[in-house]
Structure formats: structure tokens, C-alpha cells
N, C-alpha and C positions, 0 to 999 in steps of 0.2 A: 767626790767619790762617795762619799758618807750620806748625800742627799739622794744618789742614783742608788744606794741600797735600802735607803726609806720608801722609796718612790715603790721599787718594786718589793721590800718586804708589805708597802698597804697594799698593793694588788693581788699578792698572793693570800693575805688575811680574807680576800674578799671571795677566794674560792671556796664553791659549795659542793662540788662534785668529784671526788679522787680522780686523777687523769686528766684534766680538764686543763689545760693550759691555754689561755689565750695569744695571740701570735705578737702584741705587745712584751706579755712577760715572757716567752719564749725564745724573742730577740733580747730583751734587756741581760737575761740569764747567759746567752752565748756570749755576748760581749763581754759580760762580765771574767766568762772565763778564759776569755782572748786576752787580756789582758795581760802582760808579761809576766812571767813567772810564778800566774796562777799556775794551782791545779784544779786538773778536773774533780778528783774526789771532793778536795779542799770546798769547791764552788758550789758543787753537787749539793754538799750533808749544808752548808750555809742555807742555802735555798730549799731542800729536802724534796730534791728531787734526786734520784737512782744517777750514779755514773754512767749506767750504761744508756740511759734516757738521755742526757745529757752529751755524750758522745755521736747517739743518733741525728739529734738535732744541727748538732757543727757540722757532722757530714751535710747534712742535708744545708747548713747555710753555705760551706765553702764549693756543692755541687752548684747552687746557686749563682755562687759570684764567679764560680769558672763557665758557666752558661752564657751569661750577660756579658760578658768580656769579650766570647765568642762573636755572640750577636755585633758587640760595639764595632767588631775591627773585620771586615769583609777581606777574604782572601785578593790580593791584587796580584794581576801578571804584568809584565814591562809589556810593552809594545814592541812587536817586531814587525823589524823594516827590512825588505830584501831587495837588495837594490840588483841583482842580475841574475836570471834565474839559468841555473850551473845542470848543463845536460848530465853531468855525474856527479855525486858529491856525498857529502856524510855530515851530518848535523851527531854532535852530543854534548848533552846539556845531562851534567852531572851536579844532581839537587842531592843534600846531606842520604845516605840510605837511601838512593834511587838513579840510578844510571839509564839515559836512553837515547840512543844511538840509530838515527832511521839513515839508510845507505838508501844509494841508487839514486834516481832522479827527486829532486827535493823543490818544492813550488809552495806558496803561500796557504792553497787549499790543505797540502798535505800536513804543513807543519802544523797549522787550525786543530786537524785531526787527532794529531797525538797530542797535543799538549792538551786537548780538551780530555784524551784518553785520562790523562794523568787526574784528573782532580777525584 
């Protein structure tokens, strides 16, 4: 821990321009303040950079890592198999906060349809 605050108190000595954060010490700084039982302010005035500069930044890493998490896991649907197709009938398929219910004649095109509706 004491080596990862040398590492970035040299790189921050080496800045010549107020505002200027490199995206090295900008992660080393977030991390720093992830760290349990940090605080922000606490990490902030160490580093001397603004709390609220600071609080921008984590948004912007934890929009980040909720982005990529997205990308990693592609929405999947089961496979549906209909083995006879039912001159009347009523499909519902009740997902957490979403009910959908198609009555009347139900065939493989039809159900395609809604459930594509759905996404």
C-alpha cells in the first residue's frame, strides 16, 4: 500500500498543468479511494485533488464497469418448442414487472412476435 502511494505521489509531482490528470493517476486515485473504509474526502486532500473531482471520476469508473458487464453477458431466451398447435388457447408468460398474455389462436410465428415485442 505504501509503495502504490509513492508510485502515484511521483506521478502526481510530475504534473505541470492544474487539472491535468493523466488516466493512470486517475485510476490509481479511484482505487485508492475503493478501498474499504476509505473516504472520499480523506483520499481527496491526500492526493489534493477536490472531493467533488474525485466523486466524478468513480461515477464515471463504476458507469464504466456497469457498461462492460452489460457487453460481457448477452441477454438469452430458452427455446421454445410447440409440440401441437391448439386451435384456441392462451399463452402467459409472467417475467418479474411484466405480464403477457396472447389469447386466441397461438402458433410459433405468433409467439416469435411477442416475445421479440418484448425486448
Amino acid at each position: 500500500m505504501q509503495e502504490q502511494k509513492q508510485i502515484v505521489a511521483d506521478t502526481m509531482s510530475k504534473r505541470t498543468v492544474r487539472g491535468k490528470w493523466t488516466s493512470q493517476q486517475r485510476q490509481q486515485i479511484v482505487r485508492a479511494s475503493l478501498v474499504g473504509g476509505a473516504s472520499i474526502n480523506e483520499v481527496a486532500q491526500r492526493f489534493g485533488v477536490r472531493a467533488n473531482l474525485l466523486s466524478a471520476w468513480r461515477r464515471r469508473h463504476a458507469q464504466a464497469l456497469a457498461a462492460s458487464k452489460r457487453k460481457a453477458t448477452p441477454a438469452r431466451f430458452a427455446a421454445v418448442h410447440v409440440k401441437a398447435v391448439s386451435v384456441d388457447g392462451t399463452i402467459e408468460i409472467d417475467w418479474v414487472n411484466r405480464l403477457i398474455r396472447v389469447h386466441g389462436i397461438v402458433d410459433v410465428g405468433m409467439l416469435r412476435e411477442v416475445l421479440a415485442a418484448t425486448r
